[in-house]
Every structure is written in structure tokens, then in C-alpha cells.
C-alpha positions as CSV (number, residue, x, y, z in Angstrom):
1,X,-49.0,-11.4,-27.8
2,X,-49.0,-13.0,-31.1
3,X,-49.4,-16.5,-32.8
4,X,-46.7,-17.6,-35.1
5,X,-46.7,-21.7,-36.4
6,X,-49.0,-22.5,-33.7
7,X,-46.8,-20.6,-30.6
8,X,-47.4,-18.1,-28.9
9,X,-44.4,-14.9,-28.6
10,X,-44.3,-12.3,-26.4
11,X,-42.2,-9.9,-27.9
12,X,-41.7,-7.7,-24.9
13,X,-40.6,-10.6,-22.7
14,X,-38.3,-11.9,-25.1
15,X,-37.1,-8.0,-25.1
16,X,-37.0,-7.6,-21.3
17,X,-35.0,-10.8,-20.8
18,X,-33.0,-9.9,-23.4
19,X,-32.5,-6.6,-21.6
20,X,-32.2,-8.1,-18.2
21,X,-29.3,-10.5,-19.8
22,X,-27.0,-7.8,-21.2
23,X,-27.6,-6.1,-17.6
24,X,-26.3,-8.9,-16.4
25,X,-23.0,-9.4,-18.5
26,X,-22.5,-5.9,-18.3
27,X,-22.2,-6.0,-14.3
28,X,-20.1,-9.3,-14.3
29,X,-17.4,-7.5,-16.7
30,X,-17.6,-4.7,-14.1
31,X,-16.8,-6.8,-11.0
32,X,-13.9,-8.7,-13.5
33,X,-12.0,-5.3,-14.2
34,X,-13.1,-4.2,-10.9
35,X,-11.1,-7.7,-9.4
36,X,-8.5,-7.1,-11.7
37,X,-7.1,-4.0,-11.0
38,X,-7.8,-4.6,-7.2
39,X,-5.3,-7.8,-7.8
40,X,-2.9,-5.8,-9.5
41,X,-2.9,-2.6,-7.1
42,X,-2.4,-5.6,-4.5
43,X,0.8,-7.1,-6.5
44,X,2.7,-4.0,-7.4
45,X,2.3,-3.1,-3.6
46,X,4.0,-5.6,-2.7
47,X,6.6,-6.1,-4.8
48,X,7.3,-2.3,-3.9
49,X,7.8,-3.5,-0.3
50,X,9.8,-6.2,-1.3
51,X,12.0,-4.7,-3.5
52,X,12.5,-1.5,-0.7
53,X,13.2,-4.5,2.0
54,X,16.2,-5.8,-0.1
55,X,17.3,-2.9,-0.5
56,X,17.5,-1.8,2.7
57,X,19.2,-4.7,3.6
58,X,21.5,-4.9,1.1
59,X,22.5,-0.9,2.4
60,X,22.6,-2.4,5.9
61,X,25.5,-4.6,4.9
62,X,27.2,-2.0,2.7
63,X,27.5,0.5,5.1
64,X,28.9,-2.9,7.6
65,X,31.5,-3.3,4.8
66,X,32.5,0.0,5.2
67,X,32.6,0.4,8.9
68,X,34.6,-2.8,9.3
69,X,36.8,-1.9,6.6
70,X,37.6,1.6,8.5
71,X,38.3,-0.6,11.9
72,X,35.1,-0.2,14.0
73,X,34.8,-3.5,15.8
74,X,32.3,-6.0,14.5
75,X,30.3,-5.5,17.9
76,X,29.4,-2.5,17.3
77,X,28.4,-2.9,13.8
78,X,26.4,-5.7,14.7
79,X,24.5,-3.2,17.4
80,X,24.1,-0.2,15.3
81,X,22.6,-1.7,12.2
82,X,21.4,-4.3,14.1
83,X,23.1,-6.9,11.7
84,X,22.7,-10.8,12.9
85,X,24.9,-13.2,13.1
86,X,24.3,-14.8,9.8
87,X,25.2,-10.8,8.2
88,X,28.2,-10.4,10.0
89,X,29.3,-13.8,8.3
90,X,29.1,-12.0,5.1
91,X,31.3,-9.5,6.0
């Protein structure tokens, strides 16, 4: 320790917390891009399965389209692609 205008310093503690500070930052920006990437893993994951559901669907109704236009009866295409009613409207 030292005396400078009548105060006394610790230049090691002021080092240490110093020190102890940048530790500090330097795990928060960790856990950030560590939170971040996680979210965005987390997003792209499911717009995958979102975008695969539609279209799937959108297939399912296709391949209706075509089995109605080639005469199979509505019935069955409901069955087999297991269609509801609300789909074989939009047929």
C-alpha cells in the first residue's frame, strides 16, 4: 500500500478487481453467443419442420388432384391420404 493526496491505494486490489471484472464480462459475452446460437439452432429447426409440413401437405393434395382427375372416387382418396373434409373441398 501507498499514500497519494492523503488516500491510501492498493494497487493489487485495484488490479484484482479489475481482473475479476473483465472475468466477468468475458463469461456474460459467453453465455450471450452461447444463447444466441442455441435460439437460432432452435428457429431454423423449426421453420425446417414447418416448411417440410407444408409441403407434405401441399403433395397430399396434388397427388388427390391427380387421382380424382384419373376417376378414383373421392372416398378412397379421402382414405388413402387421409385427406379431410375441408381438403377434399379443394379438390
Amino acid at each position: 500500500m501507498f499514500e497519494q493526496n492523503g488516500f491510501m491505494h492498493n494497487s493489487l486490489i485495484c488490479t484484482e478487481s479489475l481482473r475479476k471484472y473483465r472475468d466477468t464480462i468475458s463469461v456474460m459475452e459467453g453465455q450471450y453467443q452461447e444463447g444466441w446460437e442455441k435460439g437460432l439452432a432452435e428457429g431454423e429447426a423449426k421453420g425446417l419442420a414447418k416448411g417440410e409440413a407444408k409441403g407434405r401437405a401441399k403433395e397430399r393434395l396434388q397427388n388427390a388432384r391427380s387421382l380424382k382427375e384419373n376417376g378414383v372416387a373421392l372416398d378412397i382418396i379421402a382414405r388413402s391420404l387421409e385427406l379431410t373434409d375441408a381438403e377434399l373441398q379443394q379438390l
